[in-house]
C-alpha positions, -999 to 999 in steps of 0.1 A, spaced: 0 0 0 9 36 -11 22 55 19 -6 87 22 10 111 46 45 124 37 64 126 71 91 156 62 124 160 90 131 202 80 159 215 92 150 249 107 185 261 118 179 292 90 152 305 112 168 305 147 196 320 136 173 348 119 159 351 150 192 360 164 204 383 138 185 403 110 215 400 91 204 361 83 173 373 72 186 371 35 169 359 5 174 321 13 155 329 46 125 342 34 127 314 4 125 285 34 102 302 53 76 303 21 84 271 12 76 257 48 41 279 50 28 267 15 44 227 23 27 232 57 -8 235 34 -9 205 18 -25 179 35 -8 147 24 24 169 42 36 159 79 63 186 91 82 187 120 117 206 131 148 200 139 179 219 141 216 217 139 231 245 158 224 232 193 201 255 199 172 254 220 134 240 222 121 275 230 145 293 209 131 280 174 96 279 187 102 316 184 119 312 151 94 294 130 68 316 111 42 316 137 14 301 119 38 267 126 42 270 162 14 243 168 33 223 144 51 194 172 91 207 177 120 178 179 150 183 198 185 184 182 190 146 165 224 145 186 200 132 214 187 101 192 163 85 219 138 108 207 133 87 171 138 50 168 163 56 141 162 24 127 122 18 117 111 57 106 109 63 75 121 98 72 124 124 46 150 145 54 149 182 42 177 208 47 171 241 28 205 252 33 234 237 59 243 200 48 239 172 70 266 155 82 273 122 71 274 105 102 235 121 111 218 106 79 236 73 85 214 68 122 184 68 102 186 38 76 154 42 61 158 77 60 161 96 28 181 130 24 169 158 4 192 188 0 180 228 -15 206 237 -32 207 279 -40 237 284 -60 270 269 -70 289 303 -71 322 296 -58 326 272 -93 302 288 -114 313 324 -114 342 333 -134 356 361 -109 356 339 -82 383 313 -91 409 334 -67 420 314 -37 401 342 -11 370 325 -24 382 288 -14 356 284 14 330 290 -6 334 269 -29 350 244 2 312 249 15 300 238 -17 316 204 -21 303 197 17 269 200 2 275 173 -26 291 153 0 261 150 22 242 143 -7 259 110 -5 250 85 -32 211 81 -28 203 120 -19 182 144 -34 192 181 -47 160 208 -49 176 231 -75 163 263 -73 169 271 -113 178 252 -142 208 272 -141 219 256 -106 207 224 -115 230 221 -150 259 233 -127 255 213 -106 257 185 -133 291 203 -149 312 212 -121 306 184 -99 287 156 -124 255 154 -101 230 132 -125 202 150 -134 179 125 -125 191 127 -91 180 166 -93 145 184 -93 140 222 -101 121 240 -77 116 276 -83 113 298 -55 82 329 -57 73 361 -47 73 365 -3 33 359 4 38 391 29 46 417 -2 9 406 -17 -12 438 -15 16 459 3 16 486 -18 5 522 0 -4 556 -10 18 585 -10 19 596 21 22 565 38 51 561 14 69 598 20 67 589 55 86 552 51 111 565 27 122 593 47 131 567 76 159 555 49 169 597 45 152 596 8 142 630 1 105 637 -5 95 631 -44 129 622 -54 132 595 -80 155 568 -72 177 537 -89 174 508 -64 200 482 -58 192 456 -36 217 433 -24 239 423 7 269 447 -6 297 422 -15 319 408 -47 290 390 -61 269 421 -64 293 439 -84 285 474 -69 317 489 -90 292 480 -122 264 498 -101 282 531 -97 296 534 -132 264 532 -146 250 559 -124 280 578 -128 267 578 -169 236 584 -161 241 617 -137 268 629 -167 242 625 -193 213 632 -177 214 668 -160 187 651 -133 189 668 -97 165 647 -82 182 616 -91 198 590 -64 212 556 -60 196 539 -34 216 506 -19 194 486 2 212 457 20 234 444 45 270 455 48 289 424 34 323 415 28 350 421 10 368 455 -3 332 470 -19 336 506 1 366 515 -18 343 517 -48 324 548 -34 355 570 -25 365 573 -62 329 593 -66 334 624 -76 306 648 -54 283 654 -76 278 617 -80 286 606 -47 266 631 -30 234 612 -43 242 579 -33 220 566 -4 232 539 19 206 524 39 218 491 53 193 465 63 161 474 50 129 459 75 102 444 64 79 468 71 95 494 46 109 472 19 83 466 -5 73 507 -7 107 508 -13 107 483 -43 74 497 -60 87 532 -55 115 527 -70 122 543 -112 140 510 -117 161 481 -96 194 477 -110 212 447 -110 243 438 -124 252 408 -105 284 383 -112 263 355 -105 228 344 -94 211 305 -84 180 322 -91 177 368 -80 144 368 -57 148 408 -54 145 411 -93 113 387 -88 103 410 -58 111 441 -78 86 425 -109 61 418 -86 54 460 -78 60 466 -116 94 478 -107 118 476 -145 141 455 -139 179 465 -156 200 433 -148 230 409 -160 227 381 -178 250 358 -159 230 325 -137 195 324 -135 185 358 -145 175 350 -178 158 322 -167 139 344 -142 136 379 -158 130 362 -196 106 390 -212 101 411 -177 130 432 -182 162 444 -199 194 424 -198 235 433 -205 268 420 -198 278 422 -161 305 445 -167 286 464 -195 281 500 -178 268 520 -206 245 494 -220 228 497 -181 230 532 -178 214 539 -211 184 515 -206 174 537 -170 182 570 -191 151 553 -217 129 552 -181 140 584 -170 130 608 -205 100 580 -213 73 574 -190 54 555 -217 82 528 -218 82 527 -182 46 514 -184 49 490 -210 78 479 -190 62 475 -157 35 453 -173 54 430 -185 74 425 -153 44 422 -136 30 396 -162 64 373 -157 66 376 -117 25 358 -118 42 326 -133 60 314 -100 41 300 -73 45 289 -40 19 261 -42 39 252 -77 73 248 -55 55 228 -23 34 205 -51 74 199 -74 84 189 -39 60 166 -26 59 151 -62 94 139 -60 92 127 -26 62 102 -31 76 94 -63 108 81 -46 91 66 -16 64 49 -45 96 33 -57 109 15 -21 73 7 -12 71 -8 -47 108 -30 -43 97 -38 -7 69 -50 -14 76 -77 -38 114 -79 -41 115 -93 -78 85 -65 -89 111 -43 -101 139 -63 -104 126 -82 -138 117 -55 -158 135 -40 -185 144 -4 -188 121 3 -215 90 -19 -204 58 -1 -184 68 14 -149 45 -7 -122 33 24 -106 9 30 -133 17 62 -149 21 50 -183 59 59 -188 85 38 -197 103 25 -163 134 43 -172 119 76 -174 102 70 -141 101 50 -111 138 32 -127 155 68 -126 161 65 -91 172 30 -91 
């Protein structure tokens, strides 16, 4: 018999250490948490926690969105007595940290699943230098947990082809899940007043038209691209109400050096704002003349989605994922490509009309990703891989006798091989 309730092991150490520090409340936060709230909707879906930072029971009751608090906690898995380990059948999920080896090996009916968000330390060309070594070092501990039976969620096609290249993950051992827009930006959008008010808590001057970059300000980002561009655009532009606004977390690596090269007439309308709060963020996205964003490298770019969403442009590279996300919902140049960028928000700035036509179509594109889409691709795999064992446990010599290109047993009218025999 079919197993009917999906029993899903999520690690939650993303959210307790959000709840410690703001500064975790990234992109890959707010992807987990939707993830969890629209998994947490299906029925055939059984969640519990667990975490790996040793921290405490009460500690990521307080951490999990709160429409999951009901949702029964377990204690860290380093205290085993709480699961009999060798009978449960667990799905394992961890959106982010990799499990250690020796933690998926106490649960031998256990299967691993493993988000993966990006590949950047081997993907991006101008990360190859040795100051980049623990990313990618963090990297290779992902594919190592994987192990040889586990599961990667791939949050593009782009992450999931290299994943295939740079470390030869089969693809059938990979499932894209895109990630969508954060369920609290739906209907956030306020009037002008409201607006004025939020903005000025970020020092943006009343009816000034901004260039948004939003990002965690480090190499990746490519803020030097950013601030050439701008540069261009104050030069050619004449525009006295014009600013660059850079929304996001003070990061690593030599970035600051960038703005003292400025000269004042440029520099002098460049807005840092740090960590933007939730409360303020998506007036700041729909308020925005355009979000710039010349990244090096992206697994997927939820702030261009976000920006969409509002009918914010979009002016981005076209490195990763973002042509896989952006597609017909914005413009796109060559990282490095200062003057293509500059003169795209120049067409925004002298043609409202464009603007427009450019916001509805950035709107149309955001409407295609779903949460419910993402928890459905997930649950999908996992019953199709548990289908499988319940299928070769069953009868031993069900599987065993067929040929790769007769009928899968499960019923779904496929050739074995392109089913229930991809994960054998």
């Amino acid at each position: 018999m079919i197993t009917s309730t999906i029993k899903i092991m999520f690690d939650a150490s993303v959210f307790a250490l959000a709840q410690d520090s703001e500064l975790y409340r990234t992109g890959i936060y707010f992807v987990l948490k939707n993830l969890v709230e629209a998994l947490s909707a299906e029925k055939e879906a059984e969640l519990d926690f667990f975490f790996q930072e040793g921290l405490q029971r009460g500690k990521l009751t307080e951490a999990l969105p709160k429409a999951l608090r009901s949702v029964r906690l377990t204690a860290d898995p380093a205290t085993p007595k709480l699961w009999d380990w060798s009978k449960e059948k667990i799905n394992f999920f961890t959106g982010f940290y990799p499990l250690p080896v020796e933690f998926v090996a106490k649960a031998r009916n256990g299967k691993l699943y493993q988000m993966v968000h990006d590949v950047a330390g081997h993907a991006c060309p101008e990360f190859k230098e040795p100051s980049f070594e623990q990313q990618r070092s963090f990297e290779r501990s992902l594919i190592s947990g994987l192990g040889t039976s586990g599961h990667a969620f791939c949050v593009s096609d782009c992450t999931k082809n290299d994943l295939n290249k740079y470390f030869g993950l089969p693809f059938d051992r990979m499932t894209v899940v895109h990630p969508a827009v954060r369920s609290d930006f739906v209907g956030r959008e306020r009037g002008d007043q409201e607006s004025r008010a939020l903005l000025s808590k970020l020092n943006i001057p009343a009816h000034a038209r901004y260039v948004l970059a939003l990002a965690t300000l480090e190499p990746r980002k490519n803020v030097a691209t950013s601030l050439r561009a701008f540069q261009r655009i104050v030069e050619q532009s004449g525009q006295q109400d014009l600013y660059l606004v850079f929304a996001g977390a003070h990061g690593w690596g030599d970035w600051a050096s960038f703005f003292q090269t400025l000269p004042p007439p440029v520099s002098h309308r460049i807005i840092l704002t740090g960590y933007v709060s939730d409360d303020v963020l998506p007036t700041l996205l729909s308020r925005a003349l355009c979000l710039v964003y010349p990244s090096l490298y992206e697994g997927f770019g939820l702030p261009v989605l976000e920006a969409m969403s509002f009918g914010t442009p979009v002016v981005a590279s076209n490195r990763g994922a973002l042509p896989e996300v952006i597609d017909q919902g914005g413009r796109m140049f060559d990282a490095h490509d200062a003057e293509g960028i500059a003169q795209s928000i120049l067409t925004l700035l002298r043609n409202p009309g464009q603007r427009i036509e450019w916001s509805s179509r950035a709107r149309k594109q955001a409407s295609t990703f779903s949460w419910e889409s993402a928890a459905s691709k997930i649950l999908g795999t996992i019953r199709s891989r548990l289908h499988l064992t319940e299928l070769v446990e069953g009868n031993g010599t069900r599987t065993s006798h067929l040929g790769r290109n007769q009928a899968c047993p499960c019923g779904s009218g496929k050739k074995y091989k392109h089913c229930h025999g991809r994960f054998t």
